[in-house]
C-alpha positions in Angstrom: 0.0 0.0 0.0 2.9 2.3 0.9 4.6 1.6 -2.6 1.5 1.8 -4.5 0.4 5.6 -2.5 4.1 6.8 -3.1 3.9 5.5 -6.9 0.4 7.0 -7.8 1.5 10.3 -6.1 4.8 10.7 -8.1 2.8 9.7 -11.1 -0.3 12.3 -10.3 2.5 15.2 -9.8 5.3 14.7 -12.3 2.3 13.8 -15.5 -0.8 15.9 -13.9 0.3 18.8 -11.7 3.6 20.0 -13.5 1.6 19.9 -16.8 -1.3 21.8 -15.7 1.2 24.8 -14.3 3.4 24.5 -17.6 6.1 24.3 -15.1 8.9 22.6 -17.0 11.9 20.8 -14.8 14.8 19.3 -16.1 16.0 15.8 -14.7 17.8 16.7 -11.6 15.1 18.5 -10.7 12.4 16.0 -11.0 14.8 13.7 -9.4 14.1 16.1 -5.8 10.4 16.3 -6.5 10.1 12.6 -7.3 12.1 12.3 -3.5 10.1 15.1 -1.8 6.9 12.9 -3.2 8.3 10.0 -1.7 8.8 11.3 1.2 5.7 12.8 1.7 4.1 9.6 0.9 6.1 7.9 3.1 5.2 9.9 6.3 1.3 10.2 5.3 1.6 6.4 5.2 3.3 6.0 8.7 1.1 8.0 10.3 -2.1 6.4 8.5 -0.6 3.1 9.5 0.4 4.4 13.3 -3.1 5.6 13.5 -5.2 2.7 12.6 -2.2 -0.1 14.5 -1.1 1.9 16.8 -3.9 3.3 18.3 -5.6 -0.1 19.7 -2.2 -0.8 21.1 -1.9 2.2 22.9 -5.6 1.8 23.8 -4.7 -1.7 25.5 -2.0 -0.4 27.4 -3.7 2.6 28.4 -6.7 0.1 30.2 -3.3 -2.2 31.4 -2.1 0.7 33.5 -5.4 1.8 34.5 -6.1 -1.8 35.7 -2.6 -1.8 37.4 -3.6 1.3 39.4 -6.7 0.1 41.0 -8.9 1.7 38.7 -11.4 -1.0 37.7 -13.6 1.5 35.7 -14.0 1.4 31.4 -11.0 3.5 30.4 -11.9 6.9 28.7 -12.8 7.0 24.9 -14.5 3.0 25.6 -17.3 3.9 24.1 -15.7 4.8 20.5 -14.5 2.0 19.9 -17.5 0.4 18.9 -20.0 1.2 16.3 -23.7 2.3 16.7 -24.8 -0.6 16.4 -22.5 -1.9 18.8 -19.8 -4.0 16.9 -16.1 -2.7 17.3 -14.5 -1.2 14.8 -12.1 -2.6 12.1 -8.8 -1.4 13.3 -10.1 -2.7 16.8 -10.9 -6.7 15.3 -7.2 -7.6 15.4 -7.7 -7.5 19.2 -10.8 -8.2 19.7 -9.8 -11.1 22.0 -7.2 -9.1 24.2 -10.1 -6.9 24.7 -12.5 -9.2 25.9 -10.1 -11.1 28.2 -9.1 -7.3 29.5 -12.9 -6.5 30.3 -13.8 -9.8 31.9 -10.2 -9.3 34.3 -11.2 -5.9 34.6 -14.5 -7.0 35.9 -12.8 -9.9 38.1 -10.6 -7.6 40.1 -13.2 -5.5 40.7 -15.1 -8.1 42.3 -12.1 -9.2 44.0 -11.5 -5.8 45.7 -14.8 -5.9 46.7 -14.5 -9.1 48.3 -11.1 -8.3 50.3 -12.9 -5.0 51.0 -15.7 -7.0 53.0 -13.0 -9.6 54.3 -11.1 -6.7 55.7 -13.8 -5.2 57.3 -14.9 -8.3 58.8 -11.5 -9.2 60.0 -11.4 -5.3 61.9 -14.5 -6.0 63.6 -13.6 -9.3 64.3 -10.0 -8.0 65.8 -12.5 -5.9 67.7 -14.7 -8.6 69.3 -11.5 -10.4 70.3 -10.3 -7.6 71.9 -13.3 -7.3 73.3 -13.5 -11.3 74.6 -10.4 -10.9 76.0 -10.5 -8.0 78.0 -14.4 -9.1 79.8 -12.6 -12.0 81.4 -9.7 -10.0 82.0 -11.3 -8.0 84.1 -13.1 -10.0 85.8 -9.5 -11.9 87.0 -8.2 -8.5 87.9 -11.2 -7.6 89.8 -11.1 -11.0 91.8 -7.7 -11.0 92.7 -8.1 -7.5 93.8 -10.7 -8.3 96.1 -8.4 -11.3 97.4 -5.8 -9.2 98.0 -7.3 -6.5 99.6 -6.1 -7.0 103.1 -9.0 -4.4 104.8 -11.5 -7.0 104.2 -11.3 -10.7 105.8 -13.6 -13.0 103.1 -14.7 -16.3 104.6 -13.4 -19.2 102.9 -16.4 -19.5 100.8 -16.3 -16.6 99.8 -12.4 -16.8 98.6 -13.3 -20.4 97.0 -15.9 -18.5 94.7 -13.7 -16.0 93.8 -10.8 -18.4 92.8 -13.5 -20.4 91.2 -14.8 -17.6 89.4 -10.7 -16.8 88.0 -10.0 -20.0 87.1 -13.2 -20.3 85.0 -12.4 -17.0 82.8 -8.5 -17.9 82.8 -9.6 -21.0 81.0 -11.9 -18.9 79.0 -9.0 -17.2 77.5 -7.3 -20.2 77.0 -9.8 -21.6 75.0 -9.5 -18.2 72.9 -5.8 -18.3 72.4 -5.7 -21.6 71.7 -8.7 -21.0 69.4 -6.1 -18.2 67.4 -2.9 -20.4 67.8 -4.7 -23.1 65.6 -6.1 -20.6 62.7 -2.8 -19.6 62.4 -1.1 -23.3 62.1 -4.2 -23.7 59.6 -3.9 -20.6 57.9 0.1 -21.4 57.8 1.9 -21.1 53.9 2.2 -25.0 53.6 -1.2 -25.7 55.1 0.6 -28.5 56.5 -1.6 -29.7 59.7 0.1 -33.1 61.6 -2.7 -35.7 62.3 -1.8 -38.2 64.7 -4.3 -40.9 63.3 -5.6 -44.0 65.5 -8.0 -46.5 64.3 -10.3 -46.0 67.1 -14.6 -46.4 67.7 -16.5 -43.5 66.1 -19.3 -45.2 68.0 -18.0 -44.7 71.3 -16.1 -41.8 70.8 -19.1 -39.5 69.5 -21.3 -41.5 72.2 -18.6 -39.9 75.2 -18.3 -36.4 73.1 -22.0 -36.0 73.7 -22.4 -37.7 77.1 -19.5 -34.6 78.1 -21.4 -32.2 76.4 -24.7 -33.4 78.2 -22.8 -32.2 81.4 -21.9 -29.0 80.1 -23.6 -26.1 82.6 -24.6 -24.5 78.9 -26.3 -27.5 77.8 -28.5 -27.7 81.4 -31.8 -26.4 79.2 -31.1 -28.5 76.3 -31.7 -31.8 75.3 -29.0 -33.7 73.6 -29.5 -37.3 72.2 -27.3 -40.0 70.4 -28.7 -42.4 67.7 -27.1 -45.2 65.8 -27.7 -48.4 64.6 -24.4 -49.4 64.9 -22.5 -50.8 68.0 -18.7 -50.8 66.4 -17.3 -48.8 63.7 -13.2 -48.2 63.4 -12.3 -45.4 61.5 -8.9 -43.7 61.8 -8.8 -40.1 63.0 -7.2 -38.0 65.1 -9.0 -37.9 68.6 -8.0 -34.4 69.7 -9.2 -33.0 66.4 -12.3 -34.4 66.3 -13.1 -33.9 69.7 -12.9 -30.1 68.4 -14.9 -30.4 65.6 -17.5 -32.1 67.4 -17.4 -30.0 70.1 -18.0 -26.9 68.5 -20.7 -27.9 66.3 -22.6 -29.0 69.3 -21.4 -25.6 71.5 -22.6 -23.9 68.3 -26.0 -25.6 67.9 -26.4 -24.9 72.1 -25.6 -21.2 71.9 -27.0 -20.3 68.5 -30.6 -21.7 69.6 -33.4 -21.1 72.3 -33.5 -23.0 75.7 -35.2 -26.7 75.8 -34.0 -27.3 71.8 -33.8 -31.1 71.0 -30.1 -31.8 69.0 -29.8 -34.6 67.9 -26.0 -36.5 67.3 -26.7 -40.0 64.3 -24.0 -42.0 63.1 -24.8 -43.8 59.4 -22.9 -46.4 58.3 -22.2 -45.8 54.6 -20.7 -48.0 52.3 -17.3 -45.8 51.2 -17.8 -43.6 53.9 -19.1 -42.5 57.8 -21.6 -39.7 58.3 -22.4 -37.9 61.4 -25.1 -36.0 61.2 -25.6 -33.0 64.2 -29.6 -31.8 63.7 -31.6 -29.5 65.8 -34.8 -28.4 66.1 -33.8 -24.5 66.9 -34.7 -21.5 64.9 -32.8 -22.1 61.7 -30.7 -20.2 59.8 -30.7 -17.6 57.5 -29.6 -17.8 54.1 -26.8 -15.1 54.8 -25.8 -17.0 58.0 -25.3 -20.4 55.9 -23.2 -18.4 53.0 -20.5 -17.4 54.9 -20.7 -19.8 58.5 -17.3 -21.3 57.6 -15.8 -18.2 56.8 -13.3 -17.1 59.3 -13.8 -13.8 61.2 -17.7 -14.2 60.7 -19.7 -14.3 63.8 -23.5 -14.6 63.3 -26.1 -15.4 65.8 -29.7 -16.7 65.7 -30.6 -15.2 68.8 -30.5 -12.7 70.9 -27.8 -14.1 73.7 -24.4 -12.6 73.1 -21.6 -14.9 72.4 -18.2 -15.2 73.5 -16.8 -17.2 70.6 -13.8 -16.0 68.8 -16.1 -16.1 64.9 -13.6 -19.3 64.2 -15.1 -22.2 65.6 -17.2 -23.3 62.3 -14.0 -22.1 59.8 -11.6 -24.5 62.3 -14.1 -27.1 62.0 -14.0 -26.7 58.3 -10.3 -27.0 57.7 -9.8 -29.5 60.0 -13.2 -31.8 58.4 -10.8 -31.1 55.2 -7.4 -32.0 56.9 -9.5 -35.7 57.4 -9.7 -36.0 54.2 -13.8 -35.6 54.6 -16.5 -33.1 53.9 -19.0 -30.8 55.9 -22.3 -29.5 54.9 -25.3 -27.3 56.1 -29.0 -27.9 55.9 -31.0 -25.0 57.6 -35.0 -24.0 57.5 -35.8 -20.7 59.3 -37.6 -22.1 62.6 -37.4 -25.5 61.6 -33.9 -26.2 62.6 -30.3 -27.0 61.0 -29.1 -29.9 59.9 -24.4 -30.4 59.7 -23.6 -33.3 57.7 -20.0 -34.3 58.3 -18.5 -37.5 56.2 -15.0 -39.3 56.6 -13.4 -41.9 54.8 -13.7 -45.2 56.1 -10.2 -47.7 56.3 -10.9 -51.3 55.4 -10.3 -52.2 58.6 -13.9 -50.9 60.1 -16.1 -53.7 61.1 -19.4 -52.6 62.6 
């Protein structure tokens, strides 16, 4: 195109314009204009040619650095690129592709940023609530051994045994919330590497005592825990500390999260690849925003009114450490029909039952 512009121009001016302005050259002459034609040409066709491929490219690169900056909105001049009847232009086809992946990243990090936006925000007033959770008990274990060691008042031995009492039941309080931290961070760790000390041990009987402790619970007074199962013996391998935690605080959850004199119910199924435990209640249910983000960490929903003292990471630790078995966990839920957790592990082929 560039030889065929510069050849019709040279041919236009030396046999059409010199003619017309009886302007007569000799050869030298026409040598320069035939050059300064050229030229001409030449640069005309650059610029045609930088226009129509070049300015995509910069268009692209303009949206790249756009992207790169946080900006997540359609770069300037979007609009002209396509047609009225909304098909993109020809010197825009080439790219067509880069384009489209370009919007749908554009439209990805967006809804990423919106996502860590909400994670952080969660995660503050999560930091907050653990603040808060530590520093109640806190003060109640400063406030005690105050008293204790006040030396103007003389407490009966009662007296002093409730106090001590009362300490030793918030210090374990805060125990159970560092502890609760110390394991989201092993979890959350970079080689999500989590060291399972397995035994092939009685899911019967182990669940069976899990409950039985959990019956005895001063939380659990007004509730009404059962066990059912057909089977009397099934070995599976596990580790027993682990699951004692993942039991545990689905049942703590199902106990604070519901009304007094709910009926939860603990069922063992033996499947053919695979063991099911099902934890059901007959509470108050929960609601669809509750059950989209329950095994999210930081999260801490309630169902009723009662405050809670959790830490928002008992259902995301029961999560990873259902996964570090090798199992799954899922959540059935009817508003004030109750919610069902369905946990399944992989059987050995050493289980009898």
């Amino acid at each position: 195109m560039w030889i065929f512009a510069s050849s019709i121009f040279i041919l236009i001016g030396v046999e059409g314009i010199l003619p017309l302005i009886n302007k007569s050259i000799n050869e030298d002459s026409e040598n320069i204009f035939v050059l300064w034609i050229f030229g001409f040409s030449t640069i005309a066709c650059i610029g045609a040619f930088g226009w129509y491929f070049g300015g995509p490219l910069g268009f692209i690169m303009t949206w790249i650095h756009q992207l790169s900056q946080e900006n997540y909105e359609k770069p300037e001049g979007f609009s002209k690129i396509y047609t009225r009847k909304g098909k993109l232009r020809m010197r825009y086809l080439l790219y067509q592709e880069v384009l489209q992946h370009l919007q749908s990243l554009s439209f990805k990090l967006q809804a990423a940023e919106i996502e860590r936006e909400k994670v952080e925000q969660a995660k503050q007033e999560w930091i907050a609530g653990i603040s808060h959770d530590l520093k109640t008990p806190l003060t109640y274990v400063t406030g005690y051994s105050t008293l204790l060691l006040n030396e103007q008042y003389e407490w009966s031995k009662g007296e002093a045994q409730s106090f001590i009492q009362e300490i030793a039941d918030k210090g374990k309080h805060m125990e159970e919330l560092i502890q609760d931290l110390s394991l989201v961070i092993q979890l959350n760790s970079a080689n999500g590497y989590l060291p399972l000390h397995k035994e092939n041990l009685d899911i019967v009987e182990f669940t069976k005592r899990i409950v039985a402790n959990m019956s005895n619970n001063p939380q659990a007074n007004d509730y009404r825990l059962h066990f059912e199962t057909d089977i009397s013996i099934l070995n599976v391998e596990f580790d027993a500390k682990f699951m004692q935690r993942i039991l545990q605080n689905i049942l703590m959850n199902s106990i604070i999260h519901n009304p007094h004199n709910t009926d939860i119910y603990t069922q063992i199924f033996n499947r053919s690849e695979h063991v099911e435990i099902h934890i059901v209640d007959n509470g108050v249910g929960i609601s669809r925003h509750m059950l989209d983000n329950i095994f999210q960490q930081y999260y801490r929903g309630t169902t009723t009114d009662a405050s809670s003292e959790g830490t928002g990471l008992g259902m995301a630790i029961v999560y990873k450490l259902v996964q570090a078995h090798n199992g799954t966990i899922s959540i059935e839920s009817e508003i004030s029909k109750g919610t069902t957790f369905n946990i399944t592990f992989p059987k050995n082929r050493r289980s009898t039952s």
